[in-house]
N, C-alpha and C positions, 0 to 999 in steps of 0.2 A: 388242198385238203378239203375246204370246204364243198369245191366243186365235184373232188369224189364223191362225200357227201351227197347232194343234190344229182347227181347222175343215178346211183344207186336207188335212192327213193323214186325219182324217175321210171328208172327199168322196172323195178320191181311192181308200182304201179300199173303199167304196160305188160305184165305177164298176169297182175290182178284183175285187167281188164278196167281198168277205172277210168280208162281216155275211151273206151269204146261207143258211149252214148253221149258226148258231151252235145251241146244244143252249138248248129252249125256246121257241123262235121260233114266234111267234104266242099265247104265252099271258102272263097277265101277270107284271113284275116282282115279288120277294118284297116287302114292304114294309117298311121299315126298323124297326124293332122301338122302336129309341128316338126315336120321332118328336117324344113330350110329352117327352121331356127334355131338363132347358136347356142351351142350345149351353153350358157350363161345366162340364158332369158328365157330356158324351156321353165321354169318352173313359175314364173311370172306368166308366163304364156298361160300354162296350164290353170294356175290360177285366174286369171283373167274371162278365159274360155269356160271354166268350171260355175263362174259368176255370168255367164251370159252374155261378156262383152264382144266385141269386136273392135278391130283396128278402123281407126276411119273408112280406109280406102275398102274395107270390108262391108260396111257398112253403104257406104254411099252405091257399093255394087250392089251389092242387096236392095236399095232403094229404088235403083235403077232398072234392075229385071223384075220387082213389083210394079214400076208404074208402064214397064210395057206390058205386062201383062193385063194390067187395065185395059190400057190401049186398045189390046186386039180386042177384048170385048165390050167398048166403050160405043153407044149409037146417037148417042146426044153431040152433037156437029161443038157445041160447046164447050161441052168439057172433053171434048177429043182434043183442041184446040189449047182448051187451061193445060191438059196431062202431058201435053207435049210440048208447052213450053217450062214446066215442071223439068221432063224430062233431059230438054239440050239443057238448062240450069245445072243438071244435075251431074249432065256428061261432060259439059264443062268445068265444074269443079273436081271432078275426078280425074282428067287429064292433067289440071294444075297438080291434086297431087301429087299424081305419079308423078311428074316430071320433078317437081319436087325430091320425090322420092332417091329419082334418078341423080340430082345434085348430089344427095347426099352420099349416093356411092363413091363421089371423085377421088381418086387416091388421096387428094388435096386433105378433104374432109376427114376419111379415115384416120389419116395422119393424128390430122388435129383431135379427133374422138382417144384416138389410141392414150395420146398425151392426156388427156383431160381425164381417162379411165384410169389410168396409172397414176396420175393425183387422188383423184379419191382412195385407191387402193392405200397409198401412203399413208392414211389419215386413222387409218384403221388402229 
């Protein structure tokens, strides 16, 4: 019902000509940022994202393509030397990470998140 609704205003917009100048027209949509995230944490996402944050592993990437970007234009023999060992610091704690990350996906873990999700749920 309601989608009748919303289709109707739609079209009828569309014959008013109201979509014909919207700003962007013809190129494509942004794509939603939190695509891979589970419909359960999109809205924490968004908030988090909305506030400026980032996920570590986001963050430490971001850290990581700014200090090479020093790099390439860095000419003091010195601080080439500080920004790059800055840098493998940096690429090393980002592989820990992930790999981290990667533990967490073990069925093992899910398992155990699943149980531990479905306690709090109870508490409700």
């Amino acid at each position: 019902m309601l989608d009748d609704v919303v289709e109707e205003r739609i079209r009828n917009a569309i014959k008013k000509g109201d979509f014909s100048n919207l700003p962007g027209k013809g190129r494509p949509l942004p794509l939603d940022d939190a695509n891979g995230v589970p419909k359960e944490l999109k809205s924490s996402y968004k908030v988090l994202k909305n506030a400026g944050m980032l996920p570590p592993e986001m963050e430490l990437k971001k850290e990581i393509l700014h200090m090479k970007d020093l790099l390439a234009c860095c000419v003091d023999e010195d601080e080439k030397q500080m920004l790059q060992t800055k840098l493998s610091e940096s690429e090393i704690r980002y592989q820990l990470l992930m790999a981290k990350h990667k533990n967490l996906s073990r069925p093992s873990v899910r398992f155990y998140q699943q149980r531990v999700m479905q306690k709090f749920r109870s508490f409700k």
